[in-house]
C-alpha positions in Angstrom: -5.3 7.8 -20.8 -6.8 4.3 -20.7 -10.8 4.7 -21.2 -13.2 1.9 -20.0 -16.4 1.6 -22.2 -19.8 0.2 -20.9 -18.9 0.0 -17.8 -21.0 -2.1 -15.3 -20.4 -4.4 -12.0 -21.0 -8.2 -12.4 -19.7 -11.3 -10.3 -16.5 -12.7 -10.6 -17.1 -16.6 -9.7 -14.0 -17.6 -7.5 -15.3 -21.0 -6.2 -16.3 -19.1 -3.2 -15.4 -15.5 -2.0 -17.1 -14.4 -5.0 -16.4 -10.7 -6.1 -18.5 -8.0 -7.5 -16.2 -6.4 -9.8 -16.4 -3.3 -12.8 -15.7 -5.2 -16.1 -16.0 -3.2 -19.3 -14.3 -2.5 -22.4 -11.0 -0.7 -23.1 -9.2 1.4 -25.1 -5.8 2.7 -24.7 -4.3 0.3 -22.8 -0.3 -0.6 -23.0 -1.4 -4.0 -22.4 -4.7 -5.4 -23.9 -6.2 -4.6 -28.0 -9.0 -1.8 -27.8 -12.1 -3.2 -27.2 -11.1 -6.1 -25.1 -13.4 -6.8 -21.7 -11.7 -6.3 -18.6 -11.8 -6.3 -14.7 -9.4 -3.4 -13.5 -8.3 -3.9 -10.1 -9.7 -2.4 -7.0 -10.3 1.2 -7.1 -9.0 3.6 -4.7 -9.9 6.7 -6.2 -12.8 8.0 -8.0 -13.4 11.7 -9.1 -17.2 11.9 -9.5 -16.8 15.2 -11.8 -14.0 14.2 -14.6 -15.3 10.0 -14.5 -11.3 9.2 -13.5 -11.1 6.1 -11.6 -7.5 5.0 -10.1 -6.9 1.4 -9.0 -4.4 0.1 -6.5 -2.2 -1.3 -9.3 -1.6 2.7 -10.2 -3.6 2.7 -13.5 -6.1 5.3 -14.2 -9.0 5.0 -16.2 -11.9 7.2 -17.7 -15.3 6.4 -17.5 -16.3 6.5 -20.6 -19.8 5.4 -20.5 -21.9 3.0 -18.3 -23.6 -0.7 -19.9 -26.0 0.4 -16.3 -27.5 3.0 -14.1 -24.5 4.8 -13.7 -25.9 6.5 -10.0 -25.7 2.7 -8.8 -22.4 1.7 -10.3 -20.8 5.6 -8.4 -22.6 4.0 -5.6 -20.8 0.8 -5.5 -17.1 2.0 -6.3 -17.2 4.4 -3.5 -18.4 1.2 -1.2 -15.9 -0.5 -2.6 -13.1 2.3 -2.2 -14.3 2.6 1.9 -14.4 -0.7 2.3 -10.7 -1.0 0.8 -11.8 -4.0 -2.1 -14.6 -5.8 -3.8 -17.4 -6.5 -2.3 -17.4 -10.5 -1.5 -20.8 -12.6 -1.6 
């Protein structure tokens, strides 16, 4: 399974439309070298006991462990899987 590392939430500067997005670091992943930063797309899913977060791509990723308060970053992913995407500022 793909794990993200030091996860946190930080803007993503679009020009306008900016999005609040989870960036961390990950291992296991077909596509980028362990240890690269990344911003997996928007979650749908998150199960608060096991850390598994799926994104509407299809990919599922572990928690592994949070750069932040972890009780805010929970917070925001379940906003952002009600609201059906990244919060925009």
């Amino acid at each position: 399974m793909i794990e993200l590392h030091e996860v946190i939430y930080c803007m993503h500067i679009n020009g306008g439309g900016d999005h609040w997005t989870l960036y961390g670091q990950v291992t296991g992943h077909p596509r980028f070298p362990d240890y690269t930063y990344v911003r997996p797309s928007t979650p749908v899913e998150f199960d608060e006991a096991t850390d598994i977060l799926k994104t509407v791509s299809g990919s599922q990723y572990k928690l592994v462990s949070y750069g932040s308060d972890k009780t805010k970053i929970v917070e925001q992913i379940k906003k952002d899987i009600a609201a059906g995407g990244y919060e925009v500022h």
